[in-house]
N, C-alpha and C positions, 0 to 999 in steps of 0.2 A: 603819279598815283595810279594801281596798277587798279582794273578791274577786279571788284569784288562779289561776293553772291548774293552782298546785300543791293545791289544793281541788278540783279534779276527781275526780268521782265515778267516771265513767265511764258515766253512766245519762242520755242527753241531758234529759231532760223536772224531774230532779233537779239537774241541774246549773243549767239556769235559772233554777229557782225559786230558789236558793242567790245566783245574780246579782243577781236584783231585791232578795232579801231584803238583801245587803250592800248595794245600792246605795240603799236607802230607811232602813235601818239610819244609813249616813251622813249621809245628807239629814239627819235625826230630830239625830245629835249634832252635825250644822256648824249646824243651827237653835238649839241650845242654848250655842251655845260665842259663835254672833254675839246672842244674847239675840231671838232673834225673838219673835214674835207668841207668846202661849200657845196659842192656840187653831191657830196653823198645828202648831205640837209636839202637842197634842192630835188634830189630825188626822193627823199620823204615827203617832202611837203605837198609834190605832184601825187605823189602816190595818195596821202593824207586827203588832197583835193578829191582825185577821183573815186579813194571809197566813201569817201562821206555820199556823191549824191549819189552813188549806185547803193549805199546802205539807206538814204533818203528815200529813193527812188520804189524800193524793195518794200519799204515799211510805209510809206503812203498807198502801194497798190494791195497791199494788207491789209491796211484799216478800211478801203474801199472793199474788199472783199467779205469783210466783217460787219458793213457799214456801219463803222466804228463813228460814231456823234460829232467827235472833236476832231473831226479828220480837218478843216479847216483851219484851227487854231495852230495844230502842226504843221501843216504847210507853212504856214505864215512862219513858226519857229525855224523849218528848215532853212528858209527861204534868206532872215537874219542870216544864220548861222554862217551859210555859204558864202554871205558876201562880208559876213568876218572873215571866213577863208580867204577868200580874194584878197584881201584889204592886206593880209599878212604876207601871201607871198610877196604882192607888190611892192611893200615896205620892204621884205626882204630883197628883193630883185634892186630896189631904187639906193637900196645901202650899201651894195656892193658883197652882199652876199656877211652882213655884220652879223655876228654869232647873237650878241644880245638883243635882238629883233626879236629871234627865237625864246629866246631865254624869258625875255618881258611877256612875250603870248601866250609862255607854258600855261600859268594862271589862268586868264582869259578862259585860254579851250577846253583846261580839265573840269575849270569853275562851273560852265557852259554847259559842257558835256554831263557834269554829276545834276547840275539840276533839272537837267532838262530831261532824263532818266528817272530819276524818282519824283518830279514833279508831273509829269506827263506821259512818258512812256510805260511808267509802271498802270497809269490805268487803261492802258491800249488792252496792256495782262488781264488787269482784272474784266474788261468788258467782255474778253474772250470767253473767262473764265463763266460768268453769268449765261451767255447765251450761247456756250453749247448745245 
């Protein structure tokens, strides 16, 4: 599921990071769905790994900047999230590099990702939006 505008945050520097992550997100399950290489899927899922907490990282020191209310309930979301990361490579790593590991997660992280955007991240947007 590729990013939409209706995932708009409202926050540009949030909003991009959210582009790449869908669009590399993708990449990572059309690699898994054509059976590519393990090790190209390995290098997405690294990749996958490390922008999520540099996109975490970026948008909590945001909302502290904002001193955005709900900055605690996101950490805590992030904090999930990353050790569903974890959880996936390892399963991938312990299966021998099994394509459908991937393929079972796609769900999981787009499910994750769309709600955790329009349930949470879009009112990062609107908090901005009010106390300009």
């Amino acid at each position: 599921m590729p990013w939409t505008p209706s995932l708009s945050v409202g926050v540009n520097m949030i909003d991009e990071q959210h582009k790449t992550w869908f669009d590399k997100a993708e990449k990572l399950f059309e690699a898994g769905k054509k059976n590519q290489a393990k090790e190209y899927i390995g290098e997405l899922l690294n990749f996958l790994d490390d922008y999520t907490r540099k996109h975490f990282a970026d948008e909590e020191k945001y909302m502290l900047s904002i001193r955005y209310p709900g900055y605690d309930e996101q950490k805590k979301a992030h904090t999930a999230f990353i050790a569903q990361l974890d959880k996936l490579r390892n399963d991938y790593k312990n299966s021998g590099g099994n394509i459908s590991v991937i393929i079972n997660a796609n769900q999981m992280v787009v499910e994750w990702l769309t709600k955790h955007i329009s349930n949470m991240d879009k009112k990062i947007g609107e908090f901005a939006k009010q106390n300009r």
